[in-house]
N, C-alpha and C positions, 0 to 999 in steps of 0.2 A: 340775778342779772341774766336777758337773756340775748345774743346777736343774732341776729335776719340779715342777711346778705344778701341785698335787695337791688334793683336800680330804681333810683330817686327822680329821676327827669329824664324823657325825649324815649325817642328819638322824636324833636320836634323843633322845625327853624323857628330859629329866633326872630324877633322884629326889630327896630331898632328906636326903639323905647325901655329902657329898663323895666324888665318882668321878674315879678319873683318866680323862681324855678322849683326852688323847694325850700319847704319850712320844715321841721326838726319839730314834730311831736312833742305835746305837754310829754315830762316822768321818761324823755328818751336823750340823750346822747347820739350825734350820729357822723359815725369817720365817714366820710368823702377818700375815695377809694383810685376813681379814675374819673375823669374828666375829657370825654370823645369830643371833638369838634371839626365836623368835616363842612369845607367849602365845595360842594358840587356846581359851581358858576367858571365862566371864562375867566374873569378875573377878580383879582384878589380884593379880600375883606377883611375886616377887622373887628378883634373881638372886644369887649369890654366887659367884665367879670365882678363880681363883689361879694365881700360875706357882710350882711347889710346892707341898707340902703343906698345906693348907688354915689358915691362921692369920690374925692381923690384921696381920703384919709381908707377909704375902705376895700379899695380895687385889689384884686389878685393880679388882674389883666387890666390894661389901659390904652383901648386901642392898638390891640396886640395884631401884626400883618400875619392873616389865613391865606398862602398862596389858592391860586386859581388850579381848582380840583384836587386838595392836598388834603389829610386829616392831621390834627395837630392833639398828640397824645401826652401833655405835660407830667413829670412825674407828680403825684399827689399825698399827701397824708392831710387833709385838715380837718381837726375834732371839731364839731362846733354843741351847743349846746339847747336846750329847749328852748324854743321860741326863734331862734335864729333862723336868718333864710340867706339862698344865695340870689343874687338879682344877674342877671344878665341882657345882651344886647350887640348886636351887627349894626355894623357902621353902613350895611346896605340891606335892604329887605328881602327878606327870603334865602340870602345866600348862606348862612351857616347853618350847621343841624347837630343841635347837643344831645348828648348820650352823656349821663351821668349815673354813675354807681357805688354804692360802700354796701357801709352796716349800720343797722340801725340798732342801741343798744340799748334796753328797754330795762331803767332802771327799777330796784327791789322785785324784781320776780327770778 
């Protein structure tokens, strides 16, 4: 088994359509480590989040309020597993900008 402590996603604003941000390699395992979300706009936005395709059974975040010029640094541990992805999405366009990092944990080697 090997770990890569990598950044997974961004720094890149969100739209506000649900995008998958990152998908989890065949043969890898991958902990989500920290999750940056900064609103650079006058005023406040909101985030919505998911492990999965974007629904209300699946949200981390659920039109979560990102003050006006704030970074919003939740604490994180989430394993997720091959194939999975995280979706996310701004409730206005252009105003947030995701930074996401862990490890990527590259099963049998």
């Amino acid at each position: 088994m090997s770990r890569i402590p990598k950044r997974l996603a961004g720094p890149l604003q969100l739209t506000t359509t649900a995008t998958t941000q990152y998908t989890v390699p065949s043969t890898t395992k991958t902990v989500i480590r920290q999750i940056h979300i900064f609103n650079a706009t006058t005023a406040t936005a909101t985030l919505t989040m998911s492990i999965g395709a974007d629904a209300a059974g699946t949200r981390i975040f659920d039109a979560y309020s990102v003050p006006a010029g704030t970074a919003f640094d939740p604490p994180c541990y989430y394993v997720l597993e091959a194939a999975e992805f995280i979706q996310a999405k701004a409730g206005t366009a252009s105003a947030l900008v995701l930074t996401m990092t862990g490890d990527e944990i590259i099963l049998g080697l």
